[in-house]
N, C-alpha and C positions, 0 to 999 in steps of 0.2 A: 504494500500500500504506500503511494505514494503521498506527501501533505496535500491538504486540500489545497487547492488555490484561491486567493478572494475574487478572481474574476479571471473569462476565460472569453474567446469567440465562442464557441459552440461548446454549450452543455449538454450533453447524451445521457440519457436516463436509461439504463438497462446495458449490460455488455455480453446482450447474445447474437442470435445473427445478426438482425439487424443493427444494433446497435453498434454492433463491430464492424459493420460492411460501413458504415456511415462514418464512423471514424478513421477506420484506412483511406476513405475517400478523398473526407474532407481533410484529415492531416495532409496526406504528398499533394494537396492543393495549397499547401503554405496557411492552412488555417492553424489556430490553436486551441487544441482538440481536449476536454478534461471528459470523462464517463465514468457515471456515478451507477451501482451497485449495491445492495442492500446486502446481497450473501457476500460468500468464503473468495478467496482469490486463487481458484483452482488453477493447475498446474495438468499437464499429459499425466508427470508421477504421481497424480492424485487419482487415476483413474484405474481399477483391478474388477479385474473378470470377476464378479460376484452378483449374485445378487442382495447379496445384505450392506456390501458397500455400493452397490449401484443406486439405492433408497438415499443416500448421502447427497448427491449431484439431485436429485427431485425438488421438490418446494420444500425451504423452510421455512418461510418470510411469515408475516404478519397473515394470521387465520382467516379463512375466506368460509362464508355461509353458504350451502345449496338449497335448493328448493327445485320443484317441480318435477314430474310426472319421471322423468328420466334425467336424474340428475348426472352431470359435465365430473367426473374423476378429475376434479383439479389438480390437488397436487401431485397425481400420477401424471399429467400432462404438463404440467409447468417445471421451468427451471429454477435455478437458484444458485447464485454468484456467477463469476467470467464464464461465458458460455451459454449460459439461459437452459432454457429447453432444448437447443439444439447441441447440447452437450452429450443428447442421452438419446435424440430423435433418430429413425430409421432410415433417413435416406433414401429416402422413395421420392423420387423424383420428375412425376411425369410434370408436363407441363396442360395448364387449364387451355381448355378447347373456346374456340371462335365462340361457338354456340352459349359458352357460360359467362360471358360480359355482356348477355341479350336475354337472359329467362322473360323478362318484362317482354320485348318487344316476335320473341321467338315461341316463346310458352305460357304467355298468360302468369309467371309467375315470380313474385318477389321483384325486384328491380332493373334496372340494367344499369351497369357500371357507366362512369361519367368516361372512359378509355376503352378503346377495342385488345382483341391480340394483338392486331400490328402496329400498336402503341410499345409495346411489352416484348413483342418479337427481337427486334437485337439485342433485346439486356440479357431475355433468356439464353441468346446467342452467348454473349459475351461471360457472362455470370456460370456458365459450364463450362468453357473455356478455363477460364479463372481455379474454380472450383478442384475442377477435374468430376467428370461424371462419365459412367458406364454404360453401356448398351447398344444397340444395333436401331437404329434409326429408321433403315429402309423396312424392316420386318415388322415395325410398329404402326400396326393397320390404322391407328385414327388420331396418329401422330399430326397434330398442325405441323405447317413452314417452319422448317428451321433448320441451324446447320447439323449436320453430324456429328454424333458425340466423340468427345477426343480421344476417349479408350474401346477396347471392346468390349463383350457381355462377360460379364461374372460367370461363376461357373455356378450349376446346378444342380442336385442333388438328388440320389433316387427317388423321393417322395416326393419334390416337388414332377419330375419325371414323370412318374406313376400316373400323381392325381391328374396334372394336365390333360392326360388322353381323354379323361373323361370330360371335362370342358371341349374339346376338342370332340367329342363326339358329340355333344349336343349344339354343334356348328357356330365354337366359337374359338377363333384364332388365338393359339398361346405363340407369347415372343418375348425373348430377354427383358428384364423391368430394367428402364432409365435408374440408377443408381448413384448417387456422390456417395460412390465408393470406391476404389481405385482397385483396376484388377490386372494394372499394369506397375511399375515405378512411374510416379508421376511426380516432377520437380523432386524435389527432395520426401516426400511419402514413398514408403514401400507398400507393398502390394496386400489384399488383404489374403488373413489366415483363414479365414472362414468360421472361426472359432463360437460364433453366433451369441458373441458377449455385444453388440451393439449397442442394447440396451444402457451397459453399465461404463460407455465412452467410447469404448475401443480404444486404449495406450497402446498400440500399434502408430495409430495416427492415419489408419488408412479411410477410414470413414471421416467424411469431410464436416469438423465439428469448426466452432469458433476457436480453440486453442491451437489450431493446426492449420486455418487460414487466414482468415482477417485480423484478428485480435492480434499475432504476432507481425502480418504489414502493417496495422497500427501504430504498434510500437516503434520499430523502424523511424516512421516518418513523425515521431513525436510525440503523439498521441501519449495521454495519460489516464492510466486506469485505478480506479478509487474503492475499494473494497470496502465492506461493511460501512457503506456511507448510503444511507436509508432515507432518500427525497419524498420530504412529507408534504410539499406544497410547492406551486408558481407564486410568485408574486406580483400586482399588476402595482405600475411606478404612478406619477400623478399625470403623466402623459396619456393614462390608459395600457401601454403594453407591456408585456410581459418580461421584465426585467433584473428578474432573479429566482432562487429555488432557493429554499427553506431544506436542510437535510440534520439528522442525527447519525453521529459519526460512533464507531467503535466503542468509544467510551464512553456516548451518552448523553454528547453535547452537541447543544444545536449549531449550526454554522448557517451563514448565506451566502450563494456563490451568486456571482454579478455574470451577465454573459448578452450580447448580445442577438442569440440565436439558441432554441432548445430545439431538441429533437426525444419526445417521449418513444421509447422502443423497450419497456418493462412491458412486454405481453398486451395483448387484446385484452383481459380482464383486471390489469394492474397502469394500466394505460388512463382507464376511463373510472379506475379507484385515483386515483391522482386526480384527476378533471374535475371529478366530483369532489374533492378537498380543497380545489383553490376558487377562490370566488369568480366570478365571470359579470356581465350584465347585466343590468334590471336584477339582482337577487338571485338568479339564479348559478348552478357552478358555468366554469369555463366548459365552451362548447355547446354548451345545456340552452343555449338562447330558443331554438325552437321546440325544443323538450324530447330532440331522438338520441339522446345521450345514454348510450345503454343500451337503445333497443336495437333491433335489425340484426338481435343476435341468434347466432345458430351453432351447429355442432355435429360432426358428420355419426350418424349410428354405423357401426361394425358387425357385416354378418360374419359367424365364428364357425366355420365348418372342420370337425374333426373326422376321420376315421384310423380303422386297425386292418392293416393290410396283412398279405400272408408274405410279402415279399418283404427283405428287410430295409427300410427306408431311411435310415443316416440323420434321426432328426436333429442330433446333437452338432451337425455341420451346416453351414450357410449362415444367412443373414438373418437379422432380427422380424425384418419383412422380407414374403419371398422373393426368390431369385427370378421368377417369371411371372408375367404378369400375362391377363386379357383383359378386355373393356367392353360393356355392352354400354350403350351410348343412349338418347334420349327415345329416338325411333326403335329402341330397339327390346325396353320393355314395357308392359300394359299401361292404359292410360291411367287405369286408379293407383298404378307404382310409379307417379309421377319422378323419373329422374336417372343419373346414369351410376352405373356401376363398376369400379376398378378391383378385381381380384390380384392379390399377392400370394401364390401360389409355392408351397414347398417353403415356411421361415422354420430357422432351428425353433428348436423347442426347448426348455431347459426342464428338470426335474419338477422344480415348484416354484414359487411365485409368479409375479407379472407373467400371466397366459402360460402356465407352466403347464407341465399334463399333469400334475396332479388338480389342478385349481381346474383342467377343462372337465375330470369325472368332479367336483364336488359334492357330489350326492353318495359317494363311495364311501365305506371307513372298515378300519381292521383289514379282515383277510381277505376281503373282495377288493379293496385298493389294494392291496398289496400283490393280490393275483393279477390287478389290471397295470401295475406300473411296471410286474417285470415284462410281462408282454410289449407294452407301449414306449418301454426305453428303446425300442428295437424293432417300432411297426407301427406308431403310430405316423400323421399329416395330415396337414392341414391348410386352411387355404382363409385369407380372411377380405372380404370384401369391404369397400369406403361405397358404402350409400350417401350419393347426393344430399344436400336438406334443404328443404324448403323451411325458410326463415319464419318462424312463427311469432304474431304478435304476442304470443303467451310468452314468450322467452326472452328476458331480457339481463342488465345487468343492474346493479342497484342498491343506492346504502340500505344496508340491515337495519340502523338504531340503534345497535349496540355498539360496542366499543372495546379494543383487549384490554392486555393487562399494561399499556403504555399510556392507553387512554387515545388508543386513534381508531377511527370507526372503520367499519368493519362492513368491506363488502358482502353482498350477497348475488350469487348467479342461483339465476331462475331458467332451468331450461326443460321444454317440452316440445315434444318433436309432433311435427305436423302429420294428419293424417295421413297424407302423402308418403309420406317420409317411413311411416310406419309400415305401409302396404309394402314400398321399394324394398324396405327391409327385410319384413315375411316373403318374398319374392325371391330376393336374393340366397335367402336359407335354401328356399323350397332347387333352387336350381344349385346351390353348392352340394344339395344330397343328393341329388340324382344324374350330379361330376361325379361324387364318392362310390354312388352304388356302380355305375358305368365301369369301373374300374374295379369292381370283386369285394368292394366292403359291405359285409354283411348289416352291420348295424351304424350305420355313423350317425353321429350326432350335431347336435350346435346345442350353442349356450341360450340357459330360454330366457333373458334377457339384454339386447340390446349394450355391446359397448359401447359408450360415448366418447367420443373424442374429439381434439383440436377444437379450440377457442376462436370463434370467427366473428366479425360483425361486431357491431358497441358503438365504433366510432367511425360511421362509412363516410366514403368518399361519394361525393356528388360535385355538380356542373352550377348548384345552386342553393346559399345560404338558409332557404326555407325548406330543403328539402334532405339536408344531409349535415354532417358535423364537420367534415373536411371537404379542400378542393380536391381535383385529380392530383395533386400533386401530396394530398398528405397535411395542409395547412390548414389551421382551424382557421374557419372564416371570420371570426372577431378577435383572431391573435395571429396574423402571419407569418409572426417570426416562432411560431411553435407549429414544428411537424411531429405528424402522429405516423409512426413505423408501423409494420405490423400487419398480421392475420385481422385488425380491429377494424384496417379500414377496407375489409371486402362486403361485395353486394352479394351475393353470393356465393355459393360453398364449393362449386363444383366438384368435382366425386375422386380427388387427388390430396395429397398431404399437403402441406399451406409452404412448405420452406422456399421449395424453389421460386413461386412467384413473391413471398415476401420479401426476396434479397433480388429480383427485379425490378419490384416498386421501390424498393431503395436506392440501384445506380439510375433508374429513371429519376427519382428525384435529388439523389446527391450531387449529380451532372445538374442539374439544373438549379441547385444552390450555390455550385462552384460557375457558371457561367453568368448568373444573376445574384449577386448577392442583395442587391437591393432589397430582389422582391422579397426576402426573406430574413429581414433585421426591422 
C-alpha cells in the first residue's frame, strides 16, 4: 500500500478489471493515476489451488442484503481487493451478439443500448489482442465481425467430448469456447495446466486475471494502487461537481482525496451503493435525478446439467467453465422461453464446494454419497448453460435501512427473474437432459433451483438524461467528470459472461477520456 495522496487527476474506485484496464490507460497517457480499494492487496503468490483459500479472493467488504424470488449469490460472484471479481472469474469469453444492443427494437423486450456492436467491434478486437484469448473463430457459428483470436482452442477433455455429441445430435453445432486463457506462451504467461483450479486465481498466470494484465501495465506507467482504502462517498464542491471522495483507510481514518476526474468501477452492485451514499440533486442520491438508480437490474439464471457416464470422463482436468461451447440464439428457442442460450460444455469438476459433485447430488448423505462420489470422481459431466434475462421491474438495487457494525448503510439486491426468463431456463434443462441421455446417461440430473449469477444493470447507459443514469460513454449525466465502469451500465444481459464487453466499454471510453479531456473534468 502505497500513502494516500491528497489529490490526484483521476480517482479509480475499484482495482478489478475494469478499474485496472482504466488505469493502465489513463496512466501511459501521462495522466496521474491513484485507485482506491477496500480489500487485501493481492499478489499471483497469494493465489493456491484450493478451494478453502479460493473463498479468501471472494467478497469481504461491507455486508450486502438479498431479497426476492431468486436471490443474486453475491459474494460468491463478487470480488475483493486488487483484482475484483475477475480474480476468480472463468474466462468465458464470447462476445454479445448484434441482436443484444436491440431487444427493444428486435424483440419487444427491455431496452436497446444507447451503442451498436460496431461501436464495440474494435475494442473487442483490440482488448483480445491485449489480453490474449483462445479459440477458433471460423468454427464459431454465430460469432459477430471480428478478428481472429491470437491463440488457438484449449484442449478438451473426455467428458466435455462425450456430452457434446449429444448436443450435437439434437442439431446443435459444438466448437472451441473463446477463452482468456492462454493455451499457447503468450508474452511473458505460460500456457495453461489445465488443472481446473480457475476458480481459486490460477498462480500459473495463465488465465487472464487483473494481477497478470493491466494492474501490472498500471504500475509501469505510474499508476498507484491503495489497499484497504474503503471510498465511503463523492463529494459535490460549491460549483456543483464532483470534486473529491471521502474514504477510511486501514487504520480507521477518514481521508479526502481531491481529483479532478473519478471513475466508479467497484462492481455493478457497489457502484450504485456508492451513488446512493453521496448526495446528488433536488435531494435525491447522485445519478438518482430520475429515480432509475438501481433499477434495470438483472442476472443471468444457470441451467446445471449433470450426468454419470460409463466411459471415464477426466473431470478433474480442464477449465472452470467448459472447454466447448454451443449457442442456441433468439430464433432458435420457443417464444414463451423468451431469449438465447450459451452452453459451457465438459468444466472440471472439483470434489466439493462451488459446483463440486458433491454439492450437485445434495440430497445424498452416508453410504449413498459415498457410493455416488466414488463413481462420479471418475464418470461424472457436465455442461452448464447462461440463460439470457429479461430485466425485470421486480429486480432492483436499493438501500436496506439498516446499517453495519461501522454505521454505513447497507445495500440490498432484490432480484426476480422474469417469466420469460424462467421458461428459457426450464427449456434449457429440459434440452441439457436429453444432450445427457443422447449420449448413454441413464439418469442425469440438474439442480432444481436456478443458479444466479453476474450483476448487471443498476446504472445503464442511455442516449438521454430522462431515461437512463449514464451516457454511452459511462458519465453520469449530472456529474460528467464521474464515469460509471462496469456490468452496471448494461441494457441488457445477453446470454455470455459480462468481462469481455466490460473491459471494451472501458478502452471505448478511456480513449475517449485521453482524446477529450475536457469532456470529462
Amino acid at each position: 500500500m502505497t500513502d494516500l495522496p491528497k489529490e490526484t487527476d483521476v480517482a479509480i474506485v475499484g482495482a478489478g478489471a475494469a478499474g485496472s484496464y482504466f488505469a493502465a490507460e489513463l496512466a501511459a497517457a501521462g495522466r496521474k493515476v491513484d485507485v482506491f480499494d477496500a480489500g487485501p492487496a493481492w499478489s499471483v503468490d497469494d493465489l493456491i489451488s484450493s478451494q478453502i483459500w479460493a473463498r479468501r479472493i471472494k467478497w469481504g467488504g461491507a455486508p450486502v442484503e438479498r431479497g426476492g424470488d431468486h436471490p443474486l449469490g453475491h459474494n460468491m460472484n463478487m470480488g475483493w481487493g486488487f483484482g475484483g471479481a475477475a480474480l476468480h472469474h472463468y474466462a468465458s469469453w464470447p462476445r454479445l451478439h448484434p441482436d443484444d444492443f436491440q431487444t427493444a427494437s428486435r424483440f419487444g423486450k427491455g431496452v436497446d443500448w444507447p451503442i451498436s456492436y460496431e461501436d464495440l467491434q474494435p475494442h473487442y478486437d483490440a482488448v483480445q489482442s491485449d489480453v490474449g484469448v483462445s479459440g477458433d473463430a471460423k468454427a464459431e457459428e454465430h460469432r459477430p465481425p471480428g478478428a481472429a483470436y491470437p491463440m488457438p482452442p484449449l484442449q478438451a477433455f473426455s467428458g466435455g467430448r462425450l456430452l457434446s455429441k449429444g448436443f450435437e445430435d439434437l442439431g446443435m453445432k459444438v466448437y472451441p469456447a473463446p477463452m482468456a486463457v492462454t493455451s499457447t506462451v503468450y508474452g511473458d504467461r505460460p500456457p495453461c495446466v489445465y488443472d481446473g483450479w480457475c476458480d481459486a486465481g490460477c498462480p500459473v498466470g495463465a488465465l487472464a486475471n487483473p494481477l497478470v494484465t493491466h494492474l501490472p501495465k498500471a504500475r509501469k506507467s505510474g499508476a498507484r494502487f491503495h489497499s484497504a482504502a474503503d471510498v465511503r462517498q463523492l463529494n459535490r464542491a460549491k460549483d456543483g461537481r464532483i470534486r473529491s471522495l471521502t474514504l477510511v483507510n486501514g487504520s480507521g481514518e477518514e481521508r479526502t482525496i481531491f481529483a479532478n476526474a473519478f471513475v466508479l468501477a467497484a462492481g455493478a452492485v457497489h457502484n450504485v451503493r456508492l451513488l446512493f451514499e453521496t448526495a446528488g440533486v433536488g435531494g435525491r442520491a447522485l445519478g438518482d435525478a430520475n429515480g432509475l438508480l438501481g433499477r434495470r437490474f438483472g442476472s443471468h439464471l444457470i441451467a446445471n446439467v449433470y450426468a454419470l457416464l460409463d466411459e471415464e470422463t477426466e473431470p478433474h482436468l480442464g477449465l472452470s467453465a467448459g472447454s466447448l461451447m454451443t449457442q442456441a440464439r433468439h430464433d432458435e428457442t420457443s417464444d414463451a422461453a423468451y431469449g438465447a442460450v450459451t452452453w459451457g460444455i465438459g468444466p472440471a469438476i472439483k470434489p466439493n464446494d462451488l459446483l463440486g459433485i458433491a454439492v450437485a447430488r445434495s440430497d445424498l448423505f452416508g453410504p449413498e454419497l459415498d457410493k455416488f462420489m466414488k463413481k462420479a470422481v471418475r464418470h461424472i459431466a457436465a455442461a452448464n448453460g447462461i440463460c439470457e434475462a429479461v430485466f425485470s421491474d421486480q429486480s432492483r438495487l436499493e438501500p436496506s435501512g439498516s446499517r453495519d457494525a461501522r454505521g454505513r448503510p447497507i445495500i440490498r439486491i432484490v432480484h426476480q427473474a422474469s417469466p420469460e426468463t424462467l421458461s428459457l431456463w426450464a427449456e434449457a434443462n429440459r434440452k441439457g437432459l436429453a444432450a445427457a441421455r443422447l449420449v448413454g446417461a441413464e439418469e442425469p440430473w440438474i439442480t432444481p433451483q436456478p443458479t444466479v449469477s453476474h450483476a448487471l444493470g443498476g446504472s445503464v447507459m442511455g442516449a438521454s438524461p430522462e431515461t437512463s443514469v449514464t451516457d454511452p460513454y459511462g458519465r453520469l449525466h449530472e456529474a460528467p467528470n464521474v464515469v460509471v465502469a462496469g456490468s452496471g451500465l448494461f441494457c441488457s444481459s445477453g446470454a455470455v459472461s459480462p468481462t469481455f464487453t466490460i473491459l471494451a466499454l472501458a478502452r471505448r471510453t478511456a480513449r475517449e477520456m485521453i482524446a477529450r479531456p475536457e469532456e470529462f473534468a
